[in-house]
Structures are given as structure tokens and as C-alpha cells.
N, C-alpha and C positions, 0 to 999 in steps of 0.2 A: 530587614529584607521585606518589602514588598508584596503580602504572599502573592496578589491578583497580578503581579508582572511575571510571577513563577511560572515555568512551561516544564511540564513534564511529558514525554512522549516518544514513540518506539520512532527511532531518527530514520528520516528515510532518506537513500540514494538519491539526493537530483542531479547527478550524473546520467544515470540511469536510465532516469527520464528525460534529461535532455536530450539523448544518445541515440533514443528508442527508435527513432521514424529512422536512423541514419546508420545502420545497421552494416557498413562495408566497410571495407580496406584495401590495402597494397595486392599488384598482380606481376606478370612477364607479359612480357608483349603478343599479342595475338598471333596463334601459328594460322598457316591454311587450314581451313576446316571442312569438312564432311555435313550436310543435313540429314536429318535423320530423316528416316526413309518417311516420305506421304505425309511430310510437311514442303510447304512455299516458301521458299525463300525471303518472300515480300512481307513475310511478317513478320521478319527480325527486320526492325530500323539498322540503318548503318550507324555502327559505333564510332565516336568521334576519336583523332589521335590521342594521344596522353598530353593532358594539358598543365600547366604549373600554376600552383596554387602561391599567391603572395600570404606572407606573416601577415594578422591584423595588426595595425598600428597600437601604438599604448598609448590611449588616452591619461589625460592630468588629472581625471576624476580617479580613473585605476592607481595610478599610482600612488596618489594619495590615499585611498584605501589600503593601500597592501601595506603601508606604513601605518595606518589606525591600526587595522589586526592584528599584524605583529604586534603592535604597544600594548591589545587585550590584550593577548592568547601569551607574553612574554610576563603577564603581572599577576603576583600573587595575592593582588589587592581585589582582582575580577575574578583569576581563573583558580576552578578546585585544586585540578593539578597542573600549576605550569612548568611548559618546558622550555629551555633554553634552546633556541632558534640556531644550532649549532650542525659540523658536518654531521654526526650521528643522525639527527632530523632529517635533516637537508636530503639522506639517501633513503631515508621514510617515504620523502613526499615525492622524490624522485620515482620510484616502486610505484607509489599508488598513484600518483598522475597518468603512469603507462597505463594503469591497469584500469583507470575511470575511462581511460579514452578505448582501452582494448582487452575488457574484461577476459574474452572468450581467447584470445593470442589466436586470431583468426587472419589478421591484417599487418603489425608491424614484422618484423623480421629481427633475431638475434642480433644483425649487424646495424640494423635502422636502431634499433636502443641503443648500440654500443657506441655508434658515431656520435651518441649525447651524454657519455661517460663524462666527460670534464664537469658535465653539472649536476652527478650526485652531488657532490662537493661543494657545489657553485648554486645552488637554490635557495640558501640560506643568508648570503651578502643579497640576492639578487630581491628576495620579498623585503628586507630592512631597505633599502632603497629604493623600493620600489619600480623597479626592475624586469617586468614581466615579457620582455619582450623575448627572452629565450624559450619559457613557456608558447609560448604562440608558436617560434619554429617551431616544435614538436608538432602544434594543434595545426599549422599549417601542412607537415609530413604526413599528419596524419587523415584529414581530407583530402589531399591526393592520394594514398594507398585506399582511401575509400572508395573515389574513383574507380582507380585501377581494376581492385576485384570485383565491384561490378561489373565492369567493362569485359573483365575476363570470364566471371559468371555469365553475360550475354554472348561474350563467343561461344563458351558450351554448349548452348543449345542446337548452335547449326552443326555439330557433330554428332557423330556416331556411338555414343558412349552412354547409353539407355539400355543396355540390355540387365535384367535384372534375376538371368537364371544363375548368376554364382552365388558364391558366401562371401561377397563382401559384406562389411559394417562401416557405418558413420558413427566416431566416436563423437557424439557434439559436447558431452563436458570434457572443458580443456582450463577448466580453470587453477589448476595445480598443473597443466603442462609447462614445458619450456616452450620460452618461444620459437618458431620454426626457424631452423639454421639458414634456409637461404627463400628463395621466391619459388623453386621447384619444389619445394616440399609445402608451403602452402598452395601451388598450383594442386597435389595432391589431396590436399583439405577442403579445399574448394570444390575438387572435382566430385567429391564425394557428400557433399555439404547438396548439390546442386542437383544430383542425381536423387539424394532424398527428394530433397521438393517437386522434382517431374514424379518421384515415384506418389506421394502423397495425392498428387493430382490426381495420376491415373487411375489409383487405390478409386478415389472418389467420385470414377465413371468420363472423366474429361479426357476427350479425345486427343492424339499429339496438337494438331494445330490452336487447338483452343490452349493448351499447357505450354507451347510456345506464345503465345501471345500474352499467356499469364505470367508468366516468366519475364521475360523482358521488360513488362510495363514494371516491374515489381523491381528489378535491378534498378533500372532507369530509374525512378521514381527513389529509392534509395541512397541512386547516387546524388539525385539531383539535392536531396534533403541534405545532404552529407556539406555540400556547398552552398545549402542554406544557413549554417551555424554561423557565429560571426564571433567579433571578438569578445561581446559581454561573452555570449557560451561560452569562450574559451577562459576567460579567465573568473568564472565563476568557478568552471571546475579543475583550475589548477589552484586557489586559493583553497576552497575545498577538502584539496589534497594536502592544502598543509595547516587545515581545522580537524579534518580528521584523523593528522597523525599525531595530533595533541590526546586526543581520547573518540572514541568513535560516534560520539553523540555532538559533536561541537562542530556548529555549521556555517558557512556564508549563505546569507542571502542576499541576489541584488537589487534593486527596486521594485522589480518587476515580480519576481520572487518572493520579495517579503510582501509584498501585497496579497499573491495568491496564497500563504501561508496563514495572515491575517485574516483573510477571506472565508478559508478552509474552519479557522475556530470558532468566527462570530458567527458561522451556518449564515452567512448573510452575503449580499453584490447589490450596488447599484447598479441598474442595466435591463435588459429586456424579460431576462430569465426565459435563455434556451441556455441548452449546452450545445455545443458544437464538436465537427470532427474535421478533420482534416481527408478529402478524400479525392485522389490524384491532384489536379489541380487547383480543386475549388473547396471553398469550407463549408459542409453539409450539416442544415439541424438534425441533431440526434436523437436528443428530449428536449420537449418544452415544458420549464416550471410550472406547476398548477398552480392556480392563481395570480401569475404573473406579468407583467405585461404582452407578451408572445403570447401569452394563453389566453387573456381575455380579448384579445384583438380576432381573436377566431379568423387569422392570415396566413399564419404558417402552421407547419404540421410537420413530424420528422420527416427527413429524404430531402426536402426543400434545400434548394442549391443557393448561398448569398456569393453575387457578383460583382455589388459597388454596396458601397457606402459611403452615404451624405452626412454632413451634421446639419441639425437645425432643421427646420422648413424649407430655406434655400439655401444651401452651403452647398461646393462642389462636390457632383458626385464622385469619388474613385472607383475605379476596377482594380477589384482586391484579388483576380484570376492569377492562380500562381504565388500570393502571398504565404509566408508561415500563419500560420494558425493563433499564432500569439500576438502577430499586429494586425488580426484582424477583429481577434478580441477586442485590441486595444482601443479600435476605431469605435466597436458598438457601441461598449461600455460606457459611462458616464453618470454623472450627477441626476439624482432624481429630480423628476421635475425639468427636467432636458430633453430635445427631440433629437432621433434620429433616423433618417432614411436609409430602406435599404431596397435593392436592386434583388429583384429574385426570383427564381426560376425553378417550377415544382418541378415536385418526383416525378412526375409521370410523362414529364415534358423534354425534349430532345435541350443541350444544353444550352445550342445558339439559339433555342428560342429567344423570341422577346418576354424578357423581364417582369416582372409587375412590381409596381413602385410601391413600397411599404412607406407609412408614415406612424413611429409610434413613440411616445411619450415614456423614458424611461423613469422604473420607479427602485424602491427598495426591494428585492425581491428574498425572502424568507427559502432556504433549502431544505424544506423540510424534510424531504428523504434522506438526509443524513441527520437528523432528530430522532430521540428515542421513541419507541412505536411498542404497544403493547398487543396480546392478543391472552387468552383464555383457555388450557388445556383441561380436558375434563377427563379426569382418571379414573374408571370406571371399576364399582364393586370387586372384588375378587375373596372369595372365602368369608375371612376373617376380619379384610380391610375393607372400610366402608368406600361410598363414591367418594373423589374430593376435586374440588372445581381449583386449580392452581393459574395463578395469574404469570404473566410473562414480562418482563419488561427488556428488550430489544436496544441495548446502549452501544453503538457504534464511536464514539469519543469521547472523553470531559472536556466537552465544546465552554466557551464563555465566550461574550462579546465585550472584551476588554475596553476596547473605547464606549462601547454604548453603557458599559455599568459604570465607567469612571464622568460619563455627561449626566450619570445620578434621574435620569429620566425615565427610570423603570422600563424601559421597554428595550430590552437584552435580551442575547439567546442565551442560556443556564441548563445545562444537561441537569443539574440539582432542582431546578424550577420546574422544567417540563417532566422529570422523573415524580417529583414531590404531586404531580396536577395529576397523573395518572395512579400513582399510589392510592389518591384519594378518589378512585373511580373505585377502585378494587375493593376499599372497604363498604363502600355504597351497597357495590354488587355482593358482600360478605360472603370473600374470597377464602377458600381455606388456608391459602402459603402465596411465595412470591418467589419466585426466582429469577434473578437480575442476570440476565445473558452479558457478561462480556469478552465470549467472542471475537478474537481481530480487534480487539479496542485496545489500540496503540497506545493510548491516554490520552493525554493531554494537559487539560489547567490541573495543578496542586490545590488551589482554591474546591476548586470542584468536588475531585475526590473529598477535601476533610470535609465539603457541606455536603455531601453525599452521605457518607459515613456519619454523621449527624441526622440524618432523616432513621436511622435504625437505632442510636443510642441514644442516650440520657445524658449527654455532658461528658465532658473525658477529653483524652490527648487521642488522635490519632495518626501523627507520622513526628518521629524527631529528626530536626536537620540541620546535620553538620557540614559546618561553612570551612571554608582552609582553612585559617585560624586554629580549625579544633571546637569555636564556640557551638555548642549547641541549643539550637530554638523547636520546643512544641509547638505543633499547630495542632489547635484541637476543638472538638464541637462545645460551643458555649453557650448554646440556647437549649433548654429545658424542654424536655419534653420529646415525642418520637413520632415520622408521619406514619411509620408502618410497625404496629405493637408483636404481630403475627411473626408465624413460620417464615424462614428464611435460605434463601439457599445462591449459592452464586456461583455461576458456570462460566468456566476458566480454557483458556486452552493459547500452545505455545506463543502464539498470537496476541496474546495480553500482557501488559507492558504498561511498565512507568506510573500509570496514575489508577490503573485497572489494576497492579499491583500493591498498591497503597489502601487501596479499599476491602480488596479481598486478604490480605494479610490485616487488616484492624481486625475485619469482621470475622476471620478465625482468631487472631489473639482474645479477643474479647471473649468467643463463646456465644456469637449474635448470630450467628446461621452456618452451614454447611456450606463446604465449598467442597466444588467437583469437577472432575474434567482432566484438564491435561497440568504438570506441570508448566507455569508462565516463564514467561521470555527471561526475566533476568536482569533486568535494567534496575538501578538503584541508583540513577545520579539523577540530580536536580538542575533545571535549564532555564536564562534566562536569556529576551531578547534583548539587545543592547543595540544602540538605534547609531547609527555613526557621523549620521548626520547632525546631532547634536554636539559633537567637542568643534568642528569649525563652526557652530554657528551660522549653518546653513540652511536656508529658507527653504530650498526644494530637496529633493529626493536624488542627492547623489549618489551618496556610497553605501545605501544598503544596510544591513542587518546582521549580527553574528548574535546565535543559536549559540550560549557558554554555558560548558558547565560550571556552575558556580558551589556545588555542596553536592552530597549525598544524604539521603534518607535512610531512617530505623525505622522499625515498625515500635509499637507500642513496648512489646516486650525488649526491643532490643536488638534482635537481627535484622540483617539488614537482607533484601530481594538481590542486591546483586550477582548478579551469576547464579544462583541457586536457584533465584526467582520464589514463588508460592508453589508448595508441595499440596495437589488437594486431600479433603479428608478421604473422598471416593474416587479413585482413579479410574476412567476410561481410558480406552486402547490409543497408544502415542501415535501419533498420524506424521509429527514430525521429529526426528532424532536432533538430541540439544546438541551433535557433533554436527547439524547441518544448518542450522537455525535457531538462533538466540545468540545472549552473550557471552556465554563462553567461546564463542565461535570466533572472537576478536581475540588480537593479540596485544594489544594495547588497552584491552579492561580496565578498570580498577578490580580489584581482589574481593573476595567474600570478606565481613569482618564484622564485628557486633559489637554493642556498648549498651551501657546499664541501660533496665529498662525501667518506663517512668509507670506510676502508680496506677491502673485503672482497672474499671471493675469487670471482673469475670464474669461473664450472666449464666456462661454453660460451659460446661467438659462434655464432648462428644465423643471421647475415646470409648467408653461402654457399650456404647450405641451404632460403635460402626458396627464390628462381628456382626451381629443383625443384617445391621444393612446392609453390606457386602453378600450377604448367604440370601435374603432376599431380593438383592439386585444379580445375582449370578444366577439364579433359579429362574427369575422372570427374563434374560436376554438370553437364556439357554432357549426359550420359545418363540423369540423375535424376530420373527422374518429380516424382518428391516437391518436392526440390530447385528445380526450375525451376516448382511449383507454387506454391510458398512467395516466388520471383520476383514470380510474376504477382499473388499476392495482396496481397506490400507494393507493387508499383507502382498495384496498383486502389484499396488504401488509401490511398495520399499523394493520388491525385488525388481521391478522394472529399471527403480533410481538407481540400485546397485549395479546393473548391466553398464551405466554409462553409455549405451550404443542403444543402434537399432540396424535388423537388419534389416540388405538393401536386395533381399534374395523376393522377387516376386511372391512369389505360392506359399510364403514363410508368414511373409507381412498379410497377403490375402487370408492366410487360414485364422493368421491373430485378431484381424479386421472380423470375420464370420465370427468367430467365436464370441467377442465382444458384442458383436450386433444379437447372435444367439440370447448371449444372456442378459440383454436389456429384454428381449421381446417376452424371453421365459418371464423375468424377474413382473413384469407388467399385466402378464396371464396370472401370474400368482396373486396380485395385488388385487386385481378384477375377482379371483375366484375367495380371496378371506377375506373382502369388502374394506379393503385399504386402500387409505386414498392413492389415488393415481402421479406417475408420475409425469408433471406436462412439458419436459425434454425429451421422453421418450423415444417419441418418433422421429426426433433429431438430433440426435446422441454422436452420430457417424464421424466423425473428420473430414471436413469436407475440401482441408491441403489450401485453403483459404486463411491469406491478413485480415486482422481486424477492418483496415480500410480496404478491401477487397470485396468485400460482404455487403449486402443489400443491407443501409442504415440503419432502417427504419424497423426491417424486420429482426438485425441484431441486436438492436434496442427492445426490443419487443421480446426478443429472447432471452436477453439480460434479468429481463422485468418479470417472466416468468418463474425463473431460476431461484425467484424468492420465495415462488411456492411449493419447490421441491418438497417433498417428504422429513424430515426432521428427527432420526430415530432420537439420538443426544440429545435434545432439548426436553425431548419425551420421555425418555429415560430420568432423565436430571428430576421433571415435574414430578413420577412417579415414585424417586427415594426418595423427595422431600414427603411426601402424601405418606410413604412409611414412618418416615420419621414423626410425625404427627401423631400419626396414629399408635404407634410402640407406645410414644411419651405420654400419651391420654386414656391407651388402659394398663399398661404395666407403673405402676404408683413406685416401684423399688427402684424400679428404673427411671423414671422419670428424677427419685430424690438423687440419685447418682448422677444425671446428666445436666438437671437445673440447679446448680449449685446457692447461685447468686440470691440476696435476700430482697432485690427489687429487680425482676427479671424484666424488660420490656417487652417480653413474646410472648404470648400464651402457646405455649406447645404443651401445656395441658390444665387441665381445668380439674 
């Protein structure tokens, strides 16, 4: 095995995300309706009749595809666990196709599924053949009921059905409901789904005619997305449905897909380097890459509206007014060293203005904000514990640029390379500890993790991985020597997965630093991409990508992460319950299970040394503002998720809204009066009943950006046991022979 082909990483929905902008479904025909009182008529557009949606055709490329996968996803020669492509399956992928197209059972109807009952059965002859054209009915059912409830959502509003002094509730999780038995009982869910979002509005000062006009462009605008899906969507995510009923990590990707997947590891695109959004009709810059070509042209700026796009110096322009998002990407993007014009129309400017014509030379653009980032926390004297200056290091993925390290031209992106380049800032700066945030780090490369895990040890094995067979292979650090010899500590939480799990289970098997935080996600299988356009011998980029698992990982000792995930040594407060997120949370897992462990060296037992630490981390958050703030907010969160609802009683929601804005403002006077840093969302905390694309770009972007300097009590926390731990180790000598067992330790944690 290959390890730089290894993918390991917390698998994400691209259902989900295809789905996101197209958010409707099925309705009843429109009664007469009522406006609500001191709204205009004129600003509900006329909604058009119910129109029929055709099946997309099956292309030769699909079909061919659906016949590759099944050959993977059916062979025990590729897949960990394969399964037999039989009816059992077949009412698997049947279940989750419904549920990728209609998570929330907001849109189809009990009897809209049941009229496609012959193809639980029938899914299974229909992928070996490649066959998807039953799949598409469903996906074509299912953007006309998208339609529909939009259309029914926009009659809502010219009715009289606003009033908000009872006790109703909107239950919005419905993801364990049945689906609604006929089209009255989603008019039901709807009516109530609907009357949230006017209420949210009003909560947030908007007057009716302005929440009618928000409303409507918003449906519209939904539905119109809903009928922007085409047949790749569709049958990305009905293949999808039958990679993920093989095991829940095992994925299709299609061209277009695996590119932005590829994209996403190597931190790297050729192309202008902005990001873009989609916003009503037109694709607005969001951020522009620093140092990027968009950047150094000093032309555009977030908010900027692109309207055409040219290739080349002379190439025709097009008007991209109304495109999806993703082919408009597709136009900018290109080979570095390539021009392209773009048509464009600032923020500040009416849209029909005229244009100004961009000319700009696209190059490699580097994404560095998702590259690890370091910062400095200084833990200041107390009693008996001296100052200690703790370094941070900020790992958002085990990013690598797989083609770029396999062109052997050094110049690759390496979450191990850029971690290893800031390590050695910290000992310059002679830093007392390090603590490696991983935080939401889904994973990534397996490569990574083991030369990660190699920057703190001495040589060793650090992950074993069993392939189906049974064979098992060490991957382990083989180069001499350690970037970071120091204190250690690595913060964890539900969020960390697959390859953040591989790292923080060595570096507690081994005894190489502290780990803190939340129990990790769970994940224990190993993922490989397997490219399909290779068995026809295909030049171009037909058939996409499948995401297999191929093995599972142990850690050093033996266990394995899955479903258990890493247990830390210090536990902070659980923010997310492993019955609501992680692996245990699939039903098609693989099982917890463990096998011998391979020989490596202990450098530390820290079991001695928590009691300590726990009695001085409980002692110093008993006084934490911040700390017992972050308390109160995951306890007001769990109980909020357990309500499942919200109510839709005016004066109920207004008093919850006051009190929430109350204790931002208190929490802010507090910060100001013990000389804590400030909070810079503050004073924009509010809900303000606004989409993402609804929202002033530039300044959402700007709020985003902020949002990274919120306050950080955990991280702080996390620096301040490491600083104990230090310090215990370097004047208690008893404790210290107890905790440093090992007879070449690579840490000084005491002198």
C-alpha cells in the first residue's frame, strides 16, 4: 500500500452540500388567500402554475460508472468490508437516497415513497447494469415537490396567518419523523416552518412589507436552485447512497468533485484566488486570496458582482447572470499562466450599471488560511507557578499535495512541513511547551499524521493497518531525531477524526504529551482514492473518483479509535453528545476491536500527574469568567437541542431574544471591567432572520474574519495545564521519577 495515496478523514455529506442552496419540496395547490394586513399585494410576484419536471437522461459515461463501482465496492481485493450488491442493500440505498434528497421529510409524502416501493428491491440489478434512470425519477419527483412547497411557502404570505400570540411550536428536527401521510399534513409543516421565518424577521425589527419581500425572493430563489440541479447532482448522489450503505466513509466523487476534494488537500487552485458566493442571481466576491492574483491586481474587492466572463485577451465574452456557481467557477479557473476577462460590477454600484472589464493573468494560488497558523499564549505567574510563555500551533487538516510531492519538486503543501517550520520558530523564541490544537480537524493524509508524529518522537511505529486480508503493515517514524524536544500537549475535541486521531492516540500511547479536550469522533478506517478513469484507459475525466475504505488502523498499543475514538487525559465539558455526532452514530460502522500491540518506547506515564492536574485545573476554572461562560452556554445549548422546537408565541421568543442580547451586553461590561479581551461579535450577536446569501457579503465576510478573534477560554485553559504540568515535573523530583519513566525521554519536562 501506497501510504502517500492513503486518505484518511472525517467523511463529509456532499449531498448536503449539493442540496444546501435548494432547500424545498412537494405542496397542494394554492387556496384563495387573505394579505396580511399593511402589506401590497405587489410585492408577492405571481406564482407560476405547477409545472413537470422531466427525468435527466442517463448518459454512457454514468452508466459506465455505476458498473466500475459496483466492480469496486463488490471486491474483496479493494474494499475492507465488501458487500454483496443484493436486495438487503438494495433497501439500504433505497432509505438513504430518500433521505440524501429529503433529510428533514419536509417535501416527499408517505405515498410519493411508496409509489417507488418495487425499487427497494429493484436498486440493486439496476447499479450492476447501470441503470439509473429510476434513480432520476425519484430526483425528478423530487424537484417538482421542491417547486411545489415553495410555491405553497409564497402563497403563505398573502395570508392572514401571522399572528404570534398562541402557543404554537415549530418542531424543525424531523429527522427520525415518518414521512407526512398525505400533502395536508405537510401543508401543516410548512405553515408552521413559514411563520418561523416571518417571525425571525420581525424578532429582528423588519417591518411586514420588507419580510414579504424577504420571503418571497427567498422561496423563489430556492425553488429556482432546486431546478438548477441536473443529472450529474443526481446521480452523484444516488451512487453516493449506495457507497454509503457499504460503510459510511466510502464515497463517489465526480469530476468535478474530485477535483475540489484534490484542491481542498493540496491547500492549493490554479485561478485568480478569490472565493466566491452565490448571491440571487449573480456570483459575488466574498474573499480575495492574499497574494493572489485578484489581490495583487488591486481590481476587485468583496461585494464585487462578476457578470461575464472571457477567456484569453480576446475570447467571447459570456454573461454568467443566473448561472450555478460551480460553472462559473469553472469559466474563471484555469492553467497558470492563462488570461482571463472578467465583466464586473462593484459593490457600491446599481447592478445594470456598466461593467468594468478585468484583465488578469491566472497563477497558482497558495490557501493559506487553511494552513497551520501559530500564535503565543503567555501564562502569567500565580503563587507557586512561575510565568510560562506556551506556543500554539492551529492544524485545521493533514493537508499534502499529493501530486506536487509525487513531481518530487519540493515545493508541496505538508501540514508536517509547515508545522515542522513554525516548531522551529518556538524554539528560537525558547518557548516553555506547545500545544497542537486539533480542533474540527477532520484529518486527512495518513502520510501526514505518521511524519507529524515523527516531529515529537525518536523513531518508532505509529499507526498499524489492517488491510481485509487480515495482513497487517506499521507505518512508523524512521528518521532520527525530534523537531520539538519540549512539553507537549494536544487538544482534541468531537470534531477530530481519522488522521487527528492517529496522532493524538501515538502521542498518548507513547507518553510524548498530554492530551485534552473532548472525547474524538471515532473513525478508525483507512481511505483510499481510486481514480476510475484509469481501467477504461481513459484520457479525460470521465467517471470520477471513489473515496474506499480499504483497511482499518491500531494505534501503537493495539486499540483501535473506532467508535471509542481518543479518550483525553484532561477532560473539558462535552459540547457535543457521541449519540448525536460521531461514529457511533452510524449504523453500518465497523465495531470497536484491537490487536497486539507493536514494541515502542514509553517516554512517560501521566496517570500520577493528572489528580494534580485536574485539582489545579478545577481550582483555576472555578475563577474563570470566560470558562464558566462557555459552562453555561453548552448547558443552554443541550437543553435548547433537546426541546427539538421553537416557540412561535411572540412575547416568549421576544423575552428569549432580550435575555440573550442582556447577557452578551453584561458578559462585555464584565470583560471591559477585569481587562479581558473583548468580544469583537458583540455587538452583533442578534439573529438578524437573514441567509447566508441574503446578507451584506462583504461585511459577512468580515464577520467571519472576526470570529477568529473571539475570545478562546479552552485553548487557554489547555496552555495553562500544560504550564502546570511543567512545572509539577521540574520541582517535585518523586514525581517527576514516576511520570518520566523512559530512559531517553525526547522532552525536557524537567531538568
Amino acid at each position: 500500500m501506497k501510504t502517500q495515496q492513503t486518505l484518511l478523514f472525517l467523511s463529509l455529506t456532499l449531498s448536503a452540500a449539493l442540496l444546501s442552496s435548494a432547500s424545498g419540496q412537494q405542496t397542494s395547490p394554492t387556496s384563495p388567500a387573505e394579505t396580511p394586513a399593511g402589506v401590497d399585494k405587489s410585492l408577492i410576484k405571481d406564482i407560476p402554475p405547477a409545472r413537470a419536471v422531466d427525468a435527466p437522461e442517463v448518459s454512457a459515461a454514468q452508466t459506465t460508472t455505476s458498473k466500475l463501482v459496483y466492480g469496486l465496492l463488490s471486491d474483496s481485493r479493494y474494499a475492507y468490508r465488501p458487500r454483496a450488491l443484493d436486495d438487503a442493500l438494495s433497501q439500504n440505498i433505497f432509505t438513504d437516497y430518500f433521505e440524501a434528497l429529503d433529510g428533514a421529510k419536509l417535501y416527499f409524502t408517505a405515498q410519493d415513497v411508496e409509489q417507488h416501493a418495487a425499487l427497494r428491491t429493484g436498486f440493486d440489478e439496476a447499479i450492476k447494469e447501470g441503470n439509473v434512470g429510476p434513480a432520476n425519477e425519484i430526483f425528478a419527483l423530487y424537484q417538482k415537490r421542491a417547486v411545489e412547497r415553495m410555491d405553497y411557502a409564497r402563497s403563505l404570505l398573502k395570508q392572514d396567518i401571522f399572528d404570534f400570540t398562541g402557543n404554537e411550536k415549530w418542531y424543525y428536527d424531523r429527522e427520525d419523523a415518518p414521512w407526512a401521510k398525505d400533502t395536508a399534513e405537510l401543508d401543516g409543516l410548512w405553515k408552521q416552518a413559514v411563520r418561523n421565518d416571518w417571525l425571525r424577521l420581525k424578532l429582528a425589527g423588519k417591518q411586514p412589507a420588507e419580510i414579504v419581500k424577504t420571503l418571497d425572493k427567498r422561496y423563489a430563489n430556492q425553488a429556482k436552485s432546486a431546478l438548477e440541479l441536473d443529472g450529474e447532482d443526481s446521480f452523484q448522489l444516488f451512487i453516493n447512497a449506495y457507497a454509503n450503505a457499504i460503510d459510511p466513509h466510502t464515497d463517489y466523487f465526480n469530476p468535478r468533485a474530485a477535483e475540489r476534494f484534490n484542491q481542498s488537500m493540496s491547500l492549493s487552485l490554479e485561478g485568480i484566488g478569490a472565493v466566491l458566493q452565490k448571491q440571487d442571481d449573480v456570483v459575488v466576491i466574498r474573499e480575495i486570496v492574499p497574494g493572489g492574483p485578484a489581490d495583487l491586481s488591486k481590481k476587485l474587492k468583496p461585494g464585487d458582482r462578476v457578470v461575464g466572463v472571457g477567456q484569453g485577451a480576446g475570447g467571447a465574452m459570456e454573461d454568467v447572470i443566473g448561472w450555478r456557481i460551480d460553472d462559473v467557477v469553472e469559466k474563471i479557473k484555469g492553467p497558470k499562466g492563462t488570461q482571463v476577462r472578467l465583466d464586473v460590477v462593484p459593490a457600491e454600484a446599481m447592478l445594470d450599471s456598466k461593467p468594468a472589464r478585468l484583465l488578469i493573468t491566472r497563477a497558482k494560488v497558495r490557501l493559506e488560511e487553511q494552513a497551520a497558523k501559530s500564535k503565543v499564549i503567555e501564562i502569567p505567574a500565580n503563587g507557586d507557578m512561575p510565568e510560562r510563555r506556551i506556543g500554539v500551533i492551529e492544524l485545521p487538516a493533514f493537508y499534502q499535495d499529493f501530486e506536487g510531492r509525487r513531481n518530487s519538486n519540493g515545493d508541496y503543501a505538508s501540514a508536517t512541513r509547515d508545522v515542522g517550520n513554525l516548531l522551529e520558530q518556538f524554539k528560537q523564541q525558547k518557548l516553555d511547551g506547545v500545544v497542537l490544537d486539533l480542533r474540527n480537524n477532520g484529518g486527512g493524509s495518513l502520510n501526514e499524521a505518521v511524519e507529524l508524529t515523527g516531529l515529537f518522537i525518536d523513531q518508532g511505529p505509529v499507526v498499524q493497518v489492517r488491510e481485509s486480508g487480515g495482513r497487517v503493515a506499521v507505518e512508523g517514524d524512521r528518521n532520527a531525531g525530534v523537531a520539538w524536544e519540549g512539553p507537549l500537549a494536544v487538544l482534541i475535541n468531537r470534531g477530530s477524526a481519522s488522521a487527528s486521531e492517529i496522532f493524538a492516540g501515538a502521542i498518548q500511547d507513547y507518553g510524548r504529551g498530554l492530551v485534552i479536550g473532548e472525547t474524538t469522533f471515532g473513525k478508525g478506517t483507512v481511505q483510499n482514492l481510486v481514480d476510475l478513469d484509469r481501467w477504461p484507459a481513459n484520457e479525460g475525466q470521465q467517471f470520477g473518483q471513489v473515496k474506499l475504505t480499504i483497511a482499518q488502523f491500531f494505534l501503537p498499543g493495539g486499540s483501535s479509535t473506532q467508535n471509542k475514538g481518543v479518550v483525553p487525559d484532561i477532560a473539558f465539558p462535552v459540547t457535543v453528545d457521541a449519540s448525536e455526532f460521531g461514529e457511533s452514530t452510524y449504523d453500518n460502522a465497523l465495531p470497536w476491536s484491537k490487536i497486539a500491540a507493536v514494541e515502542h518506547t514509553r517516554y512517560g506515564n501521566f496517570e500520577p500527574l493528572l489528580p494534580k492536574l485536574d485539582a489545579l485545573h478545577d481550582a483555576r476554572v472555578a475563577k474563570d469568567k470566560e470558562f464558566q461562560w462557555t459552562l453555561e452556554d453548552v448547558a443552554e445549548f443541550k437543553a435548547e437541542r433537546d426541546k427539538k422546537y421553537v416557540s412561535l408565541n411572540e412575547t416568549e421568543r421576544r423575552a428569549e431574544r432580550d435575555k440573550q442580547s442582556s447577557k452578551t451586553k453584561q458578559r462585555q461590561a464584565e470583560r471591559k471591567a477585569l481587562g479581558l479581551p473583548l468580544d469583537p461579535l458583540a455587538d452583533d450577536s442578534d439573529d438578524d432572520g437573514l441567509t447566508a446569501n441574503e446578507r451584506d457579503v462583504a461585511k459577512d465576510a468580515a464577520r467571519e474574519k472576526a470570529a477568529e478573534d473571539r475570545p478562546d477560554p479552552l485553548l487557554r485553559e489547555s496552555a495553562a495545564i500544560l504550564a502546570d504540568a511543567t512545572t509539577l515535573l521540574q520541582t517535585d523530583r518523586a514525581l517527576s521519577a514516576q511520570v518520566l519513566t523512559a530512559a531517553k525521554t525526547p522532552g525536557h519536562w524537567a531538568d
